[in-house]
N, C-alpha and C positions, 0 to 999 in steps of 0.2 A: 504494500500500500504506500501511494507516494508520498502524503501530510506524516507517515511515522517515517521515511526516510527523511523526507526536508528536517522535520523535528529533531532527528537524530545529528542531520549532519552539525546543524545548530549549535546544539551538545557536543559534538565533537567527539561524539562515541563509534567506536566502533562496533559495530554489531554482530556476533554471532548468528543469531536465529531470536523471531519474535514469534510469539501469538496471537491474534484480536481476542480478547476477552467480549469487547464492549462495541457494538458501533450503532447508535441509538441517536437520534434526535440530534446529531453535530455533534455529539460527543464519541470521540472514540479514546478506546481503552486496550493496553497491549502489554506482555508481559516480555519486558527485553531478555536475553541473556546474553550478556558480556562479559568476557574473562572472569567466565567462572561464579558472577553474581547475576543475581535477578533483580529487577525492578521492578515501577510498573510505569508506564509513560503514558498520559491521560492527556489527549488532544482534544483542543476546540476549534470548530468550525464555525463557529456564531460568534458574532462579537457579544451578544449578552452571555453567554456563556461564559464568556473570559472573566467577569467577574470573578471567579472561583482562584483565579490566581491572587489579586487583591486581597482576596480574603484567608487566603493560606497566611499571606502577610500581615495581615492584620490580626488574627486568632496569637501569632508568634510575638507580636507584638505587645500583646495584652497579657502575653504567658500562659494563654488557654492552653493544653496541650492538644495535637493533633502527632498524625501519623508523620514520620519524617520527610523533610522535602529535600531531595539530592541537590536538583538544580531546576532552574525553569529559565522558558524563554518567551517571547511576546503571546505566545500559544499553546502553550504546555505546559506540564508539569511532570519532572520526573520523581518518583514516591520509592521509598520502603517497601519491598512485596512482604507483605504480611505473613503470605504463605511460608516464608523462608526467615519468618522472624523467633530468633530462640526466648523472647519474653511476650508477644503476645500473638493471640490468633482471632480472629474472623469470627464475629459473631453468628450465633446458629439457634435455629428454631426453639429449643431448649432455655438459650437464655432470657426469652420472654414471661417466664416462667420461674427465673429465679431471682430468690430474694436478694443476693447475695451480689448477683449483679445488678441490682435495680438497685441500690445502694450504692453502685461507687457509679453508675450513671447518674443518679442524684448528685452526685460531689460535682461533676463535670460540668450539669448545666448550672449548678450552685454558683458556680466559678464562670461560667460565661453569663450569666444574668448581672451578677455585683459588678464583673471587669465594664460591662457591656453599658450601663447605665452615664458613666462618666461619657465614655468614648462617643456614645448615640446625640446627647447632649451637644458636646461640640462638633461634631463631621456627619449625624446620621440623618442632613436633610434630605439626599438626595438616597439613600438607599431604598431598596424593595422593602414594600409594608402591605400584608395581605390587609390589613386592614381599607386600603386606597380599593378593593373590589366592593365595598359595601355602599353602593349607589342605588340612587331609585333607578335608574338604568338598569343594573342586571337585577335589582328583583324583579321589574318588568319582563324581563328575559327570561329568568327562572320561573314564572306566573306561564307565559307560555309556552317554553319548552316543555315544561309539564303538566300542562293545562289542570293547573288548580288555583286557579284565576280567583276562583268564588270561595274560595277558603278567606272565613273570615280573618283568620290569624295575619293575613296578609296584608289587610284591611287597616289593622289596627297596627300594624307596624307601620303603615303608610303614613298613619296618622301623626305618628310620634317621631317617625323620623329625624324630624331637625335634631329635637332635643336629645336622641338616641344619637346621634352622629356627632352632636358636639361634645358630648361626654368621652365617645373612644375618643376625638382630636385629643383633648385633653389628658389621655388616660398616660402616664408613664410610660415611656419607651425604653427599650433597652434591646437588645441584640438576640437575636430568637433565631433558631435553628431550623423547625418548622419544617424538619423530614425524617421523623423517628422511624426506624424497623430495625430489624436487626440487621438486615445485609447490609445498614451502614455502621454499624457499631465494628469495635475493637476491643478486644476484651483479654486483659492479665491471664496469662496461665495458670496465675497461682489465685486469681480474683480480686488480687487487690488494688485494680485500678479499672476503668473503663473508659472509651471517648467515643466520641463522632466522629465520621468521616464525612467526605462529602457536602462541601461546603455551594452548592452551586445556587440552593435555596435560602442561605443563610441571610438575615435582612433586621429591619429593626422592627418591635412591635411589641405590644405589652407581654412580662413572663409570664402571665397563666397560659397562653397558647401553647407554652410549650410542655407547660404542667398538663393541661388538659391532654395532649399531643400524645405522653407518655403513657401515662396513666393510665389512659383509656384503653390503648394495645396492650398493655402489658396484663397475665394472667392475677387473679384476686390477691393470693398473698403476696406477691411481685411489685402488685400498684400497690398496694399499703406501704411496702419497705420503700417505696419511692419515695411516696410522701411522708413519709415519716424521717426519711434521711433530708427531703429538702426542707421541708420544715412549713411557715405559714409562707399562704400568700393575700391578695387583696380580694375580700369578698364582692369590692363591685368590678373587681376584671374578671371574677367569675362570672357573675351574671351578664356584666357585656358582652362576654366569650360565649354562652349562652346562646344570644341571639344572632351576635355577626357573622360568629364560625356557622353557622347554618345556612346562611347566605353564602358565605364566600365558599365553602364548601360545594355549596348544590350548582353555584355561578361555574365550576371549574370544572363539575360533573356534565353540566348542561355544553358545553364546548365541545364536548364529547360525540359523535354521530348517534350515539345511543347511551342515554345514563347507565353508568356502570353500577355494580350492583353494590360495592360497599358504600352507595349513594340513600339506597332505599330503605334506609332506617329512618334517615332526615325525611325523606320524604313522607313517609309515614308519620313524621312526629308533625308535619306541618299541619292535617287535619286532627292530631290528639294533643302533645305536651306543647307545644311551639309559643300558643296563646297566654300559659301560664308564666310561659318563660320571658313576655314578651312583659306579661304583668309585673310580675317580680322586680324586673329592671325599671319598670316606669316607677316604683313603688320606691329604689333607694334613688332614685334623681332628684 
């Protein structure tokens, strides 16, 4: 592939043999071997994409940890292969499930929400904020893409809008990850550490998104050690999160040729819970 040679020659590496691991929506993903070591070399074809280099920079800056960075170039990034790391390995379906890594994920976003708050404050005008999807625009959009127009809960969000939108303007920013699973995690061999990988969604927005974010994937005694390692957060970014994640959510499902299916819970809460939730939040404004 000719973007992992340019990339390479860039680097000034010489190359053995690669593999594509990745080649997805402009990002492609390769795993080098060169005299003897592996890599992984993570190309961007999009300039929004490119982001993700910025942000390797920026996490290092803050002292967040992430996975090692060899070298990078105006389009890439060469990384640590994980797979050939003798301290940590590759998140897996299991650790959703455990307490023990839900715990030192806790530590991690602990540490990128507190670093995150200063740094958002002075430089994070211009950053990605899911929050900027929560328009009368795409609930219109979302009303007909899944034609439940006549739901009143829809109604009554309409209503309250302004005041609902100026409370998230206002709401605390700080630096949010906003792409939990495990196939982006990285996890201690011995359990005593955890991080995220995968910075391309990283952006700024209030920390419960990413509480909520966790917590909700992760298995019942699993979310508990979450939140119990992270500790409090703001009961009205819960209730915000409440209502905008369900927008911005359903807004990103709805982009889709057909709502995907880990969509239609939301969609079901819009004719049941939605209203309650919509009450609640008008109730601490």
């Amino acid at each position: 592939m000719s973007i992992i040679h340019d990339e390479l020659n860039k680097l000034g590496i010489v190359c053995n043999t690669f593999s594509v691991l990745q080649d997805k929506d402009g990002i492609i993903a390769a795993r080098i071997a060169s005299r003897e070591k592996s890599h992984i070399l993570k190309c961007f074809k999009k300039d929004e994409h490119k982001r993700e280099l910025d942000n390797y920079r920026l996490l290092a800056s803050l002292n967040i940890p992430t996975i090692r960075v060899i070298a990078s170039t105006d389009s890439a990034l060469l990384l640590e292969d994980i797979e050939f790391s003798s301290f940590y390995r590759l998140g897996v379906q299991e650790d959703m499930s455990d307490p023990d890594v839900a715990r030192q994920i806790a530590v991690w976003y602990k540490l990128l929400h507190s670093h995150g708050y200063g740094y958002i404050c002075q430089h994070g005008e211009s950053m990605y904020d899911e929050a900027d999807f929560f328009t009368l625009e795409n609930i219109a959009f979302i009303k007909e893409k899944t034609e439940t127009q006549s739901a009143p809960a829809w109604a009554l969000l309409e209503q309250h809008y302004y005041t609902i939108n100026n409370q998230l303007c206002n709401a605390r920013r700080t630096l949010t990850y906003n792409d939990f699973y495990y196939t982006n995690m990285v996890v201690a061999k011995d359990n005593s550490s955890a991080l995220m990988f995968d910075y391309n969604l990283l952006g700024k927005g209030y920390a419960y998104t990413d509480v909520r974010n966790v917590s909700s994937s992760l298995s019942g005694e699993a979310g508990k050690a979450f939140l119990d390692e992270y500790g409090v957060f703001e009961p009205m970014e819960k209730a915000l999160d409440d209502v905008v994640s369900v927008v911005v959510t359903l807004h990103q499902a709805c982009l889709r040729g057909k709502v995907p299916w880990w969509a239609q819970s939301l969609l079901d809460e819009i004719n049941t819970t939605f209203i309650e939730k919509i009450e609640c939040l008008k109730s601490m404004i």
